[in-house]
C-alpha positions in Angstrom: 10.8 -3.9 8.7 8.4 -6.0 11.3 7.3 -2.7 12.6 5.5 -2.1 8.8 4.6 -5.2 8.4 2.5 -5.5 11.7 1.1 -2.3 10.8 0.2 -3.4 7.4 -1.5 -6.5 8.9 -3.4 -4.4 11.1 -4.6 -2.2 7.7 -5.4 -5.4 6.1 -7.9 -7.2 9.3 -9.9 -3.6 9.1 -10.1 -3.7 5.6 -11.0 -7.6 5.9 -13.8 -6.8 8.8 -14.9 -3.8 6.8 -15.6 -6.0 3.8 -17.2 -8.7 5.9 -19.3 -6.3 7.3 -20.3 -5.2 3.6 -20.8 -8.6 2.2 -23.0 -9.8 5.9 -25.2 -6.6 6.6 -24.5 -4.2 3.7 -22.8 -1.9 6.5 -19.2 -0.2 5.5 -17.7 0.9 8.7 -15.5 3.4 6.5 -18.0 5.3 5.1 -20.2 5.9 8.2 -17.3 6.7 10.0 -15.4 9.4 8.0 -18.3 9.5 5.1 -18.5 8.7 1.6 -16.7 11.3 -0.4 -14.2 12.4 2.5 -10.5 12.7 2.5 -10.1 10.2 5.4 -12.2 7.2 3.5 -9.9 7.6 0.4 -6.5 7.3 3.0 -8.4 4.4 4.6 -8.8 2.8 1.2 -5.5 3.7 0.0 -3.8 2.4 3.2 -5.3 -0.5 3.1 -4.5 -1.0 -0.4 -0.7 -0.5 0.4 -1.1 -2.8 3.1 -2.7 -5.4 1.5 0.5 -5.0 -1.4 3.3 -5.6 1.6 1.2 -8.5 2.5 1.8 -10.4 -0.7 5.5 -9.4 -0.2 4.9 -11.4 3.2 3.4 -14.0 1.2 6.2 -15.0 -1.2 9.0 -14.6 1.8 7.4 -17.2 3.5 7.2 -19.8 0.6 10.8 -19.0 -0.2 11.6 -19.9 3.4 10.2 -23.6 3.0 
């Protein structure tokens, strides 16, 4: 399970640079680099939507470790 994990933090530091980029410069790396209505932008989004959801998993399994 560390395997997904490190790839869902991965998903979730593009989707946090891909917002910062939004919210600094009004620039969204996703969209200029598979477009705006494209397959690839909607699994980039959706991935990164998954990821962000094993994340909160992470979240609460390191609380309950303390």
């Amino acid at each position: 399970m560390e395997t997904v994990q490190k790839i869902a933090l991965v998903f979730t530091i593009i989707g946090a640079i891909n917002w910062g980029l939004i919210g600094f410069f009004d620039f969204n790396l996703v969209t200029s680099l598979f477009g705006t209505e494209s397959a690839l932008t909607s699994i980039v989004y959706a991935l990164v939507g998954i990821a962000g959801l094993i994340n909160i998993g992470l979240l609460f399994n390191h609380i309950e470790s303390h």
